[in-house]
N, C-alpha and C positions, 0 to 999 in steps of 0.2 A: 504493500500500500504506500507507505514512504515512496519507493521508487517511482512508484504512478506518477505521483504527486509532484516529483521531481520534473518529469518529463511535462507533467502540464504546464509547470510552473514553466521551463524553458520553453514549450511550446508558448507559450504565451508572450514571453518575450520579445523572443523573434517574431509573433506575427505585429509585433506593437513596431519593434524597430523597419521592419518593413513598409508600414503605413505609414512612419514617420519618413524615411526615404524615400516612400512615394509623394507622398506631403512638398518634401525640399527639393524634390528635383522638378515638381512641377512649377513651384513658386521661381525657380532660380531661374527655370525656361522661360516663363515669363518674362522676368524682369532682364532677360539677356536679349529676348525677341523683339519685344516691342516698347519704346520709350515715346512717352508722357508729347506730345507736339511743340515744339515751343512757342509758336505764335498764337493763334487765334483759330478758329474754326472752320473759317469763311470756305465755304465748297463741300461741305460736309452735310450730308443730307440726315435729317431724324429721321427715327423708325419708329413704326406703328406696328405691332402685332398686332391681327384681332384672332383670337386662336378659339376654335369650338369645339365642342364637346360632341360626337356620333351624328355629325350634319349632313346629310345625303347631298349626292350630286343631284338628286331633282329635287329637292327644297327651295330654292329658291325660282323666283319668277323668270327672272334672265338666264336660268336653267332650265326653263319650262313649267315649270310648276302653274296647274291652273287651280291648287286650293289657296296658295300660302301668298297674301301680298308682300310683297316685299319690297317698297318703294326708294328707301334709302342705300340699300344693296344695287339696285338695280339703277340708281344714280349713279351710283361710285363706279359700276361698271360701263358707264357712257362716258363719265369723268376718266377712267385708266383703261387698261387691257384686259379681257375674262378669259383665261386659259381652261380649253377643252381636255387637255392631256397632263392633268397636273397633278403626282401623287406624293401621300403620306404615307403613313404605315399602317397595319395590319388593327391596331389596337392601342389603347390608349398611353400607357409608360412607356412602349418602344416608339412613337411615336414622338412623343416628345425628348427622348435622349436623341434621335436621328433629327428631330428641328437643330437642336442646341449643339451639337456639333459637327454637324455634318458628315457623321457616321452612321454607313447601316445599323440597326439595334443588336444584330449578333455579334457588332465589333463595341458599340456604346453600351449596351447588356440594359436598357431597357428600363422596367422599374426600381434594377440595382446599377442604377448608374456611378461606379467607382465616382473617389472625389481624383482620384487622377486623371480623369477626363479633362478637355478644356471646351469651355462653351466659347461661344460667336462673343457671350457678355463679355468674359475676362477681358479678351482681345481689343473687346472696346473698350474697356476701364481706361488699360494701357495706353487707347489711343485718343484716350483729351473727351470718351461721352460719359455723360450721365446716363446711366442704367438702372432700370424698375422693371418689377415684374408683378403681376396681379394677377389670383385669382388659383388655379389648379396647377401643382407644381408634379406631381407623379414618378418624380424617379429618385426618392427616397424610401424605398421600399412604403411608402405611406407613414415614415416615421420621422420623428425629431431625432435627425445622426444632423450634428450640425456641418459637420465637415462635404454633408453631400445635399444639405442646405442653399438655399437662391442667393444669401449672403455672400458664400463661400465659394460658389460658382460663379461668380462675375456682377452679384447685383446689387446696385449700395441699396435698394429699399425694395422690399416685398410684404405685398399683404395678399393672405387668401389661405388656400387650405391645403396639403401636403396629399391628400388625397382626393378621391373619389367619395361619390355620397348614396354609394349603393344600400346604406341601412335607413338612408332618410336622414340622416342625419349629417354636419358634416364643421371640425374645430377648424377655427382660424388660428394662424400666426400671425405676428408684423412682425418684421426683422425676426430673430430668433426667440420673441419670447410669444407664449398663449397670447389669445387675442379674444376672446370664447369662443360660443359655439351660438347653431341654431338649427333648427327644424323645419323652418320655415324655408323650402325650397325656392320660392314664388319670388324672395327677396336676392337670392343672387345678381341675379343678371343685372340688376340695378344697382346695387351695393356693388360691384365689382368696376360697373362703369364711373359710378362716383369716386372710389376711389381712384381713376385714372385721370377723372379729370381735376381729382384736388393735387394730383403729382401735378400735373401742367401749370395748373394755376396756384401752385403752394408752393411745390417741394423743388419746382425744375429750377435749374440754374442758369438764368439767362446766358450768360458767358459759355455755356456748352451746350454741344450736341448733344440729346437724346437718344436712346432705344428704350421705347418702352413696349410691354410684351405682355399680355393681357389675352389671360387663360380662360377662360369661361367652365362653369360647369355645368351648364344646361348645352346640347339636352340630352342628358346623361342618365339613364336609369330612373331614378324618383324624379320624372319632369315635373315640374310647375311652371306656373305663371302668377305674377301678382294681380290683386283682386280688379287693378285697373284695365287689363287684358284676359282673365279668363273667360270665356265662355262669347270673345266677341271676333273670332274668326270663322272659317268655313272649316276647317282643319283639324277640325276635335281639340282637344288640350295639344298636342301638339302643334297644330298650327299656330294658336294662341302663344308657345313658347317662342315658336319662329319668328314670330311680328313683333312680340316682347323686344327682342334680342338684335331688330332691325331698327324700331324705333330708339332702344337705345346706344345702339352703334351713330344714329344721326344725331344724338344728342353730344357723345366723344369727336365726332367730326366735325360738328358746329364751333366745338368748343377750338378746335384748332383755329377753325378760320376766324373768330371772335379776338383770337390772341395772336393775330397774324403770321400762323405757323404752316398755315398748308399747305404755302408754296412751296416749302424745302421739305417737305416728309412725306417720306417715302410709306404710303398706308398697304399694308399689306393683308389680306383677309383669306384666310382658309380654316380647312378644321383637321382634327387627328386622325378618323379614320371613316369609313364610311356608315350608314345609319343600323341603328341594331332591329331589322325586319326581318327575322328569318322563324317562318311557322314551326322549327323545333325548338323556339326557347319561348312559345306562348304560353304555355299552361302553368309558369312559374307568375306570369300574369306580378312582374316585378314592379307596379308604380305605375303602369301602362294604364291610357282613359280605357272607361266603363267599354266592354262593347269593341274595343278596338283589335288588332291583330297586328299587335305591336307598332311600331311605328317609325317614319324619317323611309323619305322614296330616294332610290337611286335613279330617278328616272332609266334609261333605257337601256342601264349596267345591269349584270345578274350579280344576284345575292346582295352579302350588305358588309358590315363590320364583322373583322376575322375569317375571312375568306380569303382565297388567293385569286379566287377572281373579280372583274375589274369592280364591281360595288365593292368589296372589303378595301380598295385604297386611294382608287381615282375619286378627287374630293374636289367640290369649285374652289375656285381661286380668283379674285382679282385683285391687281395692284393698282395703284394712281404715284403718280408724279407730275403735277402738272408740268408743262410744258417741255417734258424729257419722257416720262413714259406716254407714249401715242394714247389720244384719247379715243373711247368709239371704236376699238380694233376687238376681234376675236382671236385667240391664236390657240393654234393646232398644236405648237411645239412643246416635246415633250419637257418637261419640267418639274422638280422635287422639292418637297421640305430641305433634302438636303442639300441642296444648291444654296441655298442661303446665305449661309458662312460664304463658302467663296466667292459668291457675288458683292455680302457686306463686304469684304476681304478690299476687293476692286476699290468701292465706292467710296468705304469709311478710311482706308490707308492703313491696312495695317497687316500685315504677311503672316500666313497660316504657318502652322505648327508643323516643324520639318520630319519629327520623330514617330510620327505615326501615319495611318492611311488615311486621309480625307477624300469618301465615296463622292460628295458633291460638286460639282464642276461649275467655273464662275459662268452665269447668265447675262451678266450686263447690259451687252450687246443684241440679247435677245430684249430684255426688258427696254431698252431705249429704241428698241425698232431698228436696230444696225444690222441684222440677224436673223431673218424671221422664222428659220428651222432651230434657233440655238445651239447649244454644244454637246445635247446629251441625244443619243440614238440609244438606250439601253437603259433598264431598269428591273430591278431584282427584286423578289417579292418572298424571299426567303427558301418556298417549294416551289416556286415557278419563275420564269423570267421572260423578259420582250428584248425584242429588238427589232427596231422600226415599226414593221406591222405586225409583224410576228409574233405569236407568244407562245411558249411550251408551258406545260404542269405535269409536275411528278406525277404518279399515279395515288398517291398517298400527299396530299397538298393540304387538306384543311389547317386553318393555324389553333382552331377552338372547338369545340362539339358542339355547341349552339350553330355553330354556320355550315353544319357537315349539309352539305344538299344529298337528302335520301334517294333522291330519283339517279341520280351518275354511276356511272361505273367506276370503279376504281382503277384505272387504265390513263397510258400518257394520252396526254390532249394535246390537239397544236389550234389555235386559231388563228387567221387573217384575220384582224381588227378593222383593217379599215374598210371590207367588206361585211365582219360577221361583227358588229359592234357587242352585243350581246350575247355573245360564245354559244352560240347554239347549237354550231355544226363542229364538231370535232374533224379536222383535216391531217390530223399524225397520217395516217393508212397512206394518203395520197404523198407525203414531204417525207419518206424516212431522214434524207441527206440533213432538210433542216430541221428535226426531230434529235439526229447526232452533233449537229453545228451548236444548238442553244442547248441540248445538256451540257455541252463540254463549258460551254460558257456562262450557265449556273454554279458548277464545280468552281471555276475562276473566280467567278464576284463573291463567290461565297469563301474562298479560300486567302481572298489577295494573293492569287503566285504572278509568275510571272504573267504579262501582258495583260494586267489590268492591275489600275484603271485603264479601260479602250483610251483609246485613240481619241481624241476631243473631235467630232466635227467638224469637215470642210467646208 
């Protein structure tokens, strides 16, 4: 027993001095990579997250949606660009460790996102912005580890809640200390935009740049609305959250142009994964309205959230910039959460991290309209992968048992997208050649070996 004890005790050691080395050498990277600007800002665009919670590609009206108004979304997307081909991830914690560093989740690991990681934040810190984060943080395993904390990750202020609000319920933090709690789901979406818009008008620092990054957790499991929207859409309680969450993104956008900030920020709007409608996880009947059959459409993608096909990840997306991102444009080009980073990388000045793999490729050029196919031809979906039009799936692909589609076979698929939008027709039988070309290239994105990352786009 002694001896046991011995060896926990040194195991315990070492895994301590480990964490602390991982600790020092991430800090030292930092401060050898990127240094502080020394002039002034001037050419430095602010950011806007608007980040959602299980938002379908057909939710929104400029998506086609003929239940859910959506007037202020569908502004923002005549004001900027609405990307047709734009993906997240699979589910919610991988999702957001692949926003914030622009790593797939089997490299960022998701809802345990090590504190050795580096977010897009840090790299601004370094580089002369103010950083805030609001509302759903998810890749602390849903716990106070402060080291893998928004603090500690790149953000001098956050408020919101470290988790999910799957029991109804759901505790807030500010900075690292309790903040309470509430039950009242109805009140997020508002409470979440208020606080972003008292950072702009309170906390921001005029003399810097911005990122500010604003999680939402509707509409996530226990959806609500407040009593000022419930029961006044066409949309059941979910539409209701939809309109919530539209009117108060125009109240956050108001606020910019009120404080003359819109010209230079860069508004960026999507969500984590695609909506949670699939008839095998009805009968848990989790917070879902009276009557309903679960809910959030992907319009004319199959399936929904946690699947590997295109409803579990293709999400809407539009950005604004006025008079540098095209206003009025549609784009087809493929484009990810984890692009981000090294597009901020371009715009904000500040050079990616040399010591690890960064999946994301800079868009810039796409985004300012210089580009209009972008840089990326390929996108990885953990069990399955695209390229161009292409896409193959393992025979074995679901990511969660809620999304398993019981009607498939468990057999490789290949689709043409830009034919079969909707994967309906499995074409493997007719393409073996590109059935062995994109496994081989699954193996790749999923391995980082040699020759990948591809080739950037000609």
């Amino acid at each position: 027993m002694k001896s046991l004890r011995k060896i926990v005790s040194y195991s315990l050691f070492f895994l301590s001095a480990l964490l602390f080395a991982l600790s020092f050498s991430k800090s030292n990277y930092l401060q050898a990579q990127v240094a502080p600007p020394a002039g002034d800002s001037e050419g430095k665009p602010n950011i806007l997250i608007l980040f959602t919670d299980d938002q379908g590609y057909g939710d929104l009206a400029c998506y086609g949606s003929e239940l859910n108004k959506t007037p202020r979304l569908d502004q923002l997307a005549k004001q900027g660009t609405r990307f047709t081909n734009f993906y997240a991830q699979h589910v919610c914690g991988p999702s957001r460790s692949a926003l914030l560093t622009g790593r797939y989740p089997h490299r960022s690991k998701g809802w345990g996102m090590p504190a050795s990681e580096i977010t897009f934040a840090e790299l601004m810190q370094q580089a002369g912005y103010q950083t805030a984060c609001i509302g759903k943080w998810d890749v602390s395993n849903r716990k106070p580890i402060i080291e893998r904390m928004p603090n500690a990750q790149g953000f001098d202020y956050y408020f919101g809640t470290l988790g999910a609000n799957d029991n109804g319920r759901v505790n807030f933090h500010e900075n690292n200390q309790e903040a309470g709690q509430t039950d009242d789901m109805g009140s997020l979406t508002r409470l979440y935009t208020d606080k972003a818009i008292d950072f702009l008008k309170n906390r921001r620092d005029p003399g810097k740049p911005f990122v500010l990054y604003v999680a939402h957790t509707m509409m996530h499991t226990i959806i609500d609305a407040s009593e000022r929207f419930r029961g006044t859409s066409d949309g059941d309680l979910y539409g209701d959250v939809v309109e919530e969450f539209d009117f108060e993104t125009g109240r956050l956008l108001d606020t910019l142009q009120e404080l003359g900030l819109a010209d230079n920020t860069l508004v960026i709007y999507t969500t984590d994964n695609g909506p949670w409608n699939q008839p095998a996880y009805t009968d848990k009947k989790k917070g879902h309205p009276e009557g309903s059959v679960f809910w959030g459409s992907s319009g004319p993608l199959r399936n929904g959230k946690g699947s590997c096909y295109e409803g579990g990840c293709r999400v809407p997306c539009i950005v604004r910039w006025p008079g540098r991102v095209p206003a009025g444009q549609v784009s087809d080009a493929m484009f990810a959460t984890i692009d981000f980073m090294p597009t901020f990388a371009h715009l904000c000045g500040f050079p990616l991290p040399a010591d690890r793999l960064i999946d994301g490729v800079d868009q810039t050029d796409l985004l300012l309209g210089k580009k209009p196919q972008g840089n990326r031809d390929s996108f990885f979906y953990v069990n399955a992968v695209r390229q161009g039009k292409w896409k193959y799936l393992k025979p074995k692909h679901c990511m969660h048992g809620y999304a398993r589609d019981r009607e498939r076979e468990e057999v490789e698929e290949l689709y043409d997208l830009e034919a079969d939008l909707g994967e309906t027709t499995n074409v493997a039988a007719q393409h073996p050649e590109k059935v062995a070309e994109l496994k081989a290239l699954l193996e790749k994105i999923r391995a980082g070996s040699d020759g990948y990352p591809l080739k950037i786009r000609n």
